[in-house]
C-alpha positions in Angstrom: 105.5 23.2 -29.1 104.4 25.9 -26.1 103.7 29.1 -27.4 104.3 31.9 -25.3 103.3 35.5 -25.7 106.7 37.4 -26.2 105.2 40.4 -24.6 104.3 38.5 -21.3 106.7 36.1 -19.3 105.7 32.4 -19.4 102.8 31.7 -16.8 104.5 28.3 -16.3 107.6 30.4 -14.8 106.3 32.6 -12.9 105.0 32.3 -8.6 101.3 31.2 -8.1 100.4 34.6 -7.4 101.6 36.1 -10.3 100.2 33.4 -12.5 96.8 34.8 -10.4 97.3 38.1 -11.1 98.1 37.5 -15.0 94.7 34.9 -15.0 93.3 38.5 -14.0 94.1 40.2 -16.3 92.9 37.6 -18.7 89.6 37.6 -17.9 88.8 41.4 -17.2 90.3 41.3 -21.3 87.8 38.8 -22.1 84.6 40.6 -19.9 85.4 43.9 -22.1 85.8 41.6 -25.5 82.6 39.8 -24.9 80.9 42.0 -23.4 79.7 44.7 -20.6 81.3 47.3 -21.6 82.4 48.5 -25.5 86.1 48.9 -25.8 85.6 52.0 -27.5 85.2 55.7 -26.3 81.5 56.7 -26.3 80.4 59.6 -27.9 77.4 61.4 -26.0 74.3 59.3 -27.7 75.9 56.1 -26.7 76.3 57.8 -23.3 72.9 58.5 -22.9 71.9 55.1 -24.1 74.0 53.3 -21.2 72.5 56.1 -18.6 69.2 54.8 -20.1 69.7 51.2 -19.9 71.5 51.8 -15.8 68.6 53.7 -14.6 65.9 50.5 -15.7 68.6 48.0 -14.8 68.4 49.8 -11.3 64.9 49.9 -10.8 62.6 48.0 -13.2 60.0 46.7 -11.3 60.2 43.3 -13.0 63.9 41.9 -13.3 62.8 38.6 -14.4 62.2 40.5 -17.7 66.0 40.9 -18.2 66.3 37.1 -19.0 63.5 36.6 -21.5 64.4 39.6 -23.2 68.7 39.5 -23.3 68.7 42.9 -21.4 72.4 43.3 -21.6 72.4 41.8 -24.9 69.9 44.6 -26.2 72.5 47.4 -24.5 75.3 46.6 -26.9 73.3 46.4 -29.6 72.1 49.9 -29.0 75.4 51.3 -28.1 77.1 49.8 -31.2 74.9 51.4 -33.4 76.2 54.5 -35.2 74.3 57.3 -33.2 75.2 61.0 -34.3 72.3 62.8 -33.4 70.1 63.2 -30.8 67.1 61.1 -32.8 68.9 58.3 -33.6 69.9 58.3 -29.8 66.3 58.5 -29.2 65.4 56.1 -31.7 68.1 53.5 -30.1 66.9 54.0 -27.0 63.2 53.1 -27.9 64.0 50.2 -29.6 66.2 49.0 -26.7 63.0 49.6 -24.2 60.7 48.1 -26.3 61.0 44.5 -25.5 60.2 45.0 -22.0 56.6 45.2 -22.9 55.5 47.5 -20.2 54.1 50.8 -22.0 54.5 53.1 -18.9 58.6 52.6 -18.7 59.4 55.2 -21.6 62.0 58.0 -22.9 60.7 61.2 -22.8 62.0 63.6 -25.5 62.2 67.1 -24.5 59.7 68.4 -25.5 57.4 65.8 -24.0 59.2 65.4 -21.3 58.8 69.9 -20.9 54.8 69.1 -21.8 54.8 66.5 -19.1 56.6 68.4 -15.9 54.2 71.8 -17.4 51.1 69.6 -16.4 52.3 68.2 -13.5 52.7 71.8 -12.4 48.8 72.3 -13.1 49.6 75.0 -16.0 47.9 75.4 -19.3 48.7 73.3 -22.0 47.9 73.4 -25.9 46.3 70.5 -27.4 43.0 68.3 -27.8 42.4 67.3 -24.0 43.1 63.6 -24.3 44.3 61.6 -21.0 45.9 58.1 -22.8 46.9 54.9 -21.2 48.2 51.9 -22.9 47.5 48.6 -22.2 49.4 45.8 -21.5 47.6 43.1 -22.6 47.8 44.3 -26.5 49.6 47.7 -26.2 46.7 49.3 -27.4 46.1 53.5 -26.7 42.9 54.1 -24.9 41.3 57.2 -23.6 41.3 57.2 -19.7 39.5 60.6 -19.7 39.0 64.0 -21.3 39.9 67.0 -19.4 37.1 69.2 -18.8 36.6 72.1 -21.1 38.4 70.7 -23.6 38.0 69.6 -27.3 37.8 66.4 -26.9 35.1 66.8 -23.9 33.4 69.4 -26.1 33.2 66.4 -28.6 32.0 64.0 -26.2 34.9 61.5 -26.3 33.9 59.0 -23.1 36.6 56.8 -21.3 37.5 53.3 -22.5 37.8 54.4 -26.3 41.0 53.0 -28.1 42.2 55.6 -30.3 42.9 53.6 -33.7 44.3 56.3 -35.3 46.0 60.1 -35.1 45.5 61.5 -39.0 47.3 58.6 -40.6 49.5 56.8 -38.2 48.6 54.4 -35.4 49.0 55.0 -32.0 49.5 51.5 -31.4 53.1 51.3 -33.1 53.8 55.1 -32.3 53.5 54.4 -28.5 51.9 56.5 -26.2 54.3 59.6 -25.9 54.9 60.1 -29.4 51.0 59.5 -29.6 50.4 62.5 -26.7 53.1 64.6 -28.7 50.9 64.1 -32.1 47.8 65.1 -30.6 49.4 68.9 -28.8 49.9 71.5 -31.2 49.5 75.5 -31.6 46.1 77.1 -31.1 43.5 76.7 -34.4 45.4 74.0 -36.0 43.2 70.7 -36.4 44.1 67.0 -36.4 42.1 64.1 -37.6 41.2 61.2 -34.9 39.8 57.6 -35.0 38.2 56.0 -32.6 36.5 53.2 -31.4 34.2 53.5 -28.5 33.5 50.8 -25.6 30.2 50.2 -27.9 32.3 49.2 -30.8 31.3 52.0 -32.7 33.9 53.6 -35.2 34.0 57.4 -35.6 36.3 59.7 -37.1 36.5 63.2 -35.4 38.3 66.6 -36.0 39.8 68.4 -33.2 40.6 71.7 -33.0 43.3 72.5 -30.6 43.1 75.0 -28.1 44.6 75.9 -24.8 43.3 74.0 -22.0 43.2 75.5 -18.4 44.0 72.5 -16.4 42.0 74.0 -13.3 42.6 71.2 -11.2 40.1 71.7 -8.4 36.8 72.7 -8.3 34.3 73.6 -5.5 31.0 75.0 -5.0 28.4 74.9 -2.0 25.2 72.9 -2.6 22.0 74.2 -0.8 18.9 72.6 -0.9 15.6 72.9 1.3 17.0 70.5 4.2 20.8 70.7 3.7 24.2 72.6 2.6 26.6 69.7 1.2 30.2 70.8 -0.4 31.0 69.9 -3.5 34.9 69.0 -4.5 36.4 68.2 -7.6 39.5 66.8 -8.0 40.6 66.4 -12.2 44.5 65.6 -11.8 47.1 65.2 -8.7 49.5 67.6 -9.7 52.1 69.5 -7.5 50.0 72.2 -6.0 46.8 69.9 -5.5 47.2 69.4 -2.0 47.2 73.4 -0.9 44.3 74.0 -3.4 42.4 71.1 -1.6 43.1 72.6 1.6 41.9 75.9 0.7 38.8 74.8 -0.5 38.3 72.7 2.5 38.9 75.6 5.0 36.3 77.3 2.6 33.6 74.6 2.9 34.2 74.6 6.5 33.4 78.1 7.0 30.2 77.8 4.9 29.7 75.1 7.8 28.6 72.1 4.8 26.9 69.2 6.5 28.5 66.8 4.1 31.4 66.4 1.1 30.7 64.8 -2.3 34.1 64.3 -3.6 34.4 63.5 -7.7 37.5 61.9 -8.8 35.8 61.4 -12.6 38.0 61.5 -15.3 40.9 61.9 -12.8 43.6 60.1 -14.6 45.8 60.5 -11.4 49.5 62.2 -11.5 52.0 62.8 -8.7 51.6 59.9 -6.8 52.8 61.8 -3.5 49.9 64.6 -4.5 47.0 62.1 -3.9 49.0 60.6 -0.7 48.7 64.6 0.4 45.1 64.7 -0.6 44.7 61.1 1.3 46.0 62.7 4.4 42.9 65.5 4.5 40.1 62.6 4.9 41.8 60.1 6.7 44.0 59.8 10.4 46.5 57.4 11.4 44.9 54.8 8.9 46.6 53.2 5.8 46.6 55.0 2.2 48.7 52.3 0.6 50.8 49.6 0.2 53.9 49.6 -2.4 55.2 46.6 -3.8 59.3 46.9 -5.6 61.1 44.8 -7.2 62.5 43.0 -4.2 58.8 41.7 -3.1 58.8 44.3 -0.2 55.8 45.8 0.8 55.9 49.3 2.4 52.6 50.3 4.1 52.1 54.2 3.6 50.0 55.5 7.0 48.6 58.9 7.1 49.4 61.6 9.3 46.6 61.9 12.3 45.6 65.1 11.8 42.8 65.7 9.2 41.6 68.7 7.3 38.1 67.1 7.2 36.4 63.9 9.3 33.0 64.8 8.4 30.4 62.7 6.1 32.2 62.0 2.7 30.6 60.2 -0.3 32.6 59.8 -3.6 31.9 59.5 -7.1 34.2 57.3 -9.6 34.1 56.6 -13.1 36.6 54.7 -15.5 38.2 58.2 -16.2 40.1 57.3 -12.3 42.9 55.6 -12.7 46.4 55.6 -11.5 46.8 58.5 -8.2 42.5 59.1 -8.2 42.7 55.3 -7.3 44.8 55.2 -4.8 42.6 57.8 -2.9 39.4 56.4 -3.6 40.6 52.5 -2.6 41.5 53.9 0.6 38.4 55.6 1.5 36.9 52.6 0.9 38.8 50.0 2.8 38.5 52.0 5.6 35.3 52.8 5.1 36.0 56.6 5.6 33.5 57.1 2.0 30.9 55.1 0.4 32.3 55.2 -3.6 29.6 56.0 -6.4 29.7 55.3 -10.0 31.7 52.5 -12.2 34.3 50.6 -11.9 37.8 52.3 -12.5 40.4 52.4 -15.2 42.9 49.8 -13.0 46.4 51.6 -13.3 48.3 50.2 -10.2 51.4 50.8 -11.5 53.9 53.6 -10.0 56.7 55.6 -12.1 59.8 57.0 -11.2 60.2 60.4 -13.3 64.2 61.1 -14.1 65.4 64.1 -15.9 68.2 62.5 -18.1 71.9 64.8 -19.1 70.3 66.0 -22.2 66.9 67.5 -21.0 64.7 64.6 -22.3 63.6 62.6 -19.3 63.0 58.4 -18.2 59.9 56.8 -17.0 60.2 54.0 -15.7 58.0 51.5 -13.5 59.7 51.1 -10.2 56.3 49.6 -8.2 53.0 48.5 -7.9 50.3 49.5 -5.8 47.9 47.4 -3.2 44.6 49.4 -1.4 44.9 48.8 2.2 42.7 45.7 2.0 45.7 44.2 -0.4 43.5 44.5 -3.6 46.1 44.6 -6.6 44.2 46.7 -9.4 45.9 46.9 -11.9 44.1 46.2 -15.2 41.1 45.6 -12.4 40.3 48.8 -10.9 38.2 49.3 -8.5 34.2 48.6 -8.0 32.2 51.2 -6.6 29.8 50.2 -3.6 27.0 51.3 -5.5 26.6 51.5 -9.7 24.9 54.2 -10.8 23.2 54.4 -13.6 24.7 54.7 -17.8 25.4 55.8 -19.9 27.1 58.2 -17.4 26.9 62.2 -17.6 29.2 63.9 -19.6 29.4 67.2 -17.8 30.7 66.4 -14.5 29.8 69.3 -11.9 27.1 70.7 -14.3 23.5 71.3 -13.5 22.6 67.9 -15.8 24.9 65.9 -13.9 22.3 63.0 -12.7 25.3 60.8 -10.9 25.9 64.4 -8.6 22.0 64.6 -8.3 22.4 60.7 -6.9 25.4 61.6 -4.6 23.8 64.5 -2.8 20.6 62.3 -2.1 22.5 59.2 -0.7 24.4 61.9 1.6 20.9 63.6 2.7 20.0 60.2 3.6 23.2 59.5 5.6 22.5 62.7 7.2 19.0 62.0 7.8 19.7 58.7 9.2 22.7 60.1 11.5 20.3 62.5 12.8 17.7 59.7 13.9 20.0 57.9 15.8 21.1 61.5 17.5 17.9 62.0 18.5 16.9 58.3 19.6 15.8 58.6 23.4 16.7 55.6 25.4 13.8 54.0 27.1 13.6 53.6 30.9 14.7 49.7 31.0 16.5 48.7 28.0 18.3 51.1 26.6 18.0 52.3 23.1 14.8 52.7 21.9 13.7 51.0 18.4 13.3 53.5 15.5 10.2 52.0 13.2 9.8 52.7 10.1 6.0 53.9 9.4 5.9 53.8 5.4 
């Protein structure tokens, strides 16, 4: 016996076309039973859950991901869920990110996400002075840097430390925005800490938070008996970096410095297109950067040919320079614009798109990674110095203890020294150049 659906005519009746049109409709049924899209009207959680899951689907920089994890899969799972409030939209939305193992793509709640666009704006914020990263390899929180002035600088917290704990809950499972959000707070109130330093040492510490001026560059002249160097420092890239650097070039300039120590210590980066503006003041018509997206394409970034500043440039690194910081100081180094002092970096080559979602709380997610000029991939790497200097390192970068400075203005006297030796080298009557000895 044929049985046929009374409220559709018999397909074995009907023309070829309409037996195509029909087969239609039967399988755009069966997409929304099994699954792309729930039948069901959304309510605005769910809503921002699918916004959520679209904008990684678009531009996550590692599709492959999708597969091992059942991307789609993970969507309906979230969107299914009973979601009346914004936290359990929140929550869902975690969960549904989590899988794809990469720390730096993240939902930002509002308040973070408020805390987040405040520092990238180079205002004041209210906390301990932590900069965190996460690491891929176990998802562990570490310390990149503290920011100058801060509690946790005044407490002499050094880069590289994995931050075990936040009073009683772990950074590890929190995950490194809820970790950032734990550690801000009003002015006076306190928060317990555990650490573990690179030396393996456990130490509990008490913070007390306090507003932080973010005071993102720093310059001074530096006069000695033989020469007037500049001093720049550079703590973060965000949005008005660039002008800031341009002032205090102009001001250098006028002061007529021979040479430029640049510090990018315990510069744990920020707007990416703030240190590709900084890049543009040192170096002309060379490359910054390559980018590499999800399609394998790499996109060389030049810089403009007009400079703010082509004279003698050295620049001191430490594992506090990660992310933006690196991208600067690889490509003074590949093209040999700067000799780079210090240690080896923190290796962030990763890039993050920043996307304010419909309900104020915003999306990071990794859309690229990052190659120095050279094609040097750092990530997890970083970036080795062309000269170590020697640890433990100074804690008070720019003070009048800072040894590592005390190193970078004598390696640029001796540049300048040496520059002036070969200005001054008189050719000799039948073969050009004449031979400077050394007497010692």
């Amino acid at each position: 016996m044929q049985l046929v659906n009374p409220m559709l005519p018999n397909v074995k009746t009907c023309s070829k076309n309409f037996q195509r049109f029909i087969a239609g409709i039967i399988s755009v049924a069966l997409i929304f039973l099994i699954g792309t899209e729930p039948l069901f009207a959304l309510n605005d959680g769910q809503q921002l859950v699918l916004e959520t899951w679209n904008l990684v689907n678009e531009g996550f920089l590692n599709p492959d991901k999708f597969d091992e994890v059942q991307w789609k899969r993970l969507r309906q799972q979230a969107v299914e869920k009973e979601i009346t409030t914004s936290d359990e939209a929140y929550s869902a939305i975690e969960k549904m990110l989590l899988p794809l193992g990469d720390p730096y793509t993240r939902l930002l709640r509002p308040d973070d996400f408020a805390a987040l666009k405040g520092s990238n704006i180079g205002s004041e914020i209210n906390g301990v002075g932590l900069q965190l990263g996460a690491r891929n390899e176990d998802g562990e929180i570490v310390v990149i840097a503290p920011l100058e002035g801060s509690p946790a600088a005044d407490a002499e917290i050094v880069s590289g430390s994995i931050l075990l704990k936040v009073d009683s809950d772990s950074p590890k499972k929190l995950g490194l925005e809820a970790t950032a959000s734990k550690l801000r707070g009003e002015t006076g109130s306190k928060v317990l800490i555990t650490i573990q330093t690179p030396d393996e040492e456990i130490k509990e510490i008490t913070l007390e938070r306090r507003s932080v001026d973010l005071r993102p560059v720093r310059t001074r002249r530096i006069r000695n008996e033989n020469h007037t160097l500049g001093y720049l420092r550079i703590t973060q890239f965000s949005e008005g970096v660039p002008e800031k650097v341009k002032e205090a070039l102009n001001e250098l300039s006028e002061k007529e410095v021979e040479g430029i120590v640049l510090d990018l210590r315990n510069n744990s980066g920020g707007l990416v297109s703030s240190g590709l503006a900084v890049a543009n003041a040192f170096l002309s018509d060379q490359p910054i950067v390559e980018t590499k997206n999800r399609n394998e394409i790499n996109d060389p970034i030049p810089a403009n040919k007009e400079t703010l500043y082509d004279g003698p440039l050295v620049t001191l690194v430490n594992g506090g320079t990660a992310s933006a910081s690196e991208i600067l100081a690889g490509a003074l180094q590949d093209n040999k614009r700067s000799l780079l002092l210090g240690t080896r970096t923190f290796g962030k080559g990763l890039i993050q798109s920043l996307t304010n979602l419909s309900d104020g709380s915003g999306l990071a997610v990794t859309v690229a990674s990052y190659l120095t000029p050279s094609g040097r991939d750092i990530q997890n790497l970083g970036i080795e110095p062309d000269r170590n200097l020697e640890i433990p390192e100074p804690l008070n970068p720019g003070g009048p203890e800072d040894r590592w400075l005390q190193d970078a203005e004598l390696v640029m006297e001796a540049n300048l020294d040496l520059q002036s030796l070969e200005d001054h080298e008189i050719p000799s009557e039948d073969s050009g150049p004449a031979e400077v000895k050394d007497n010692n």
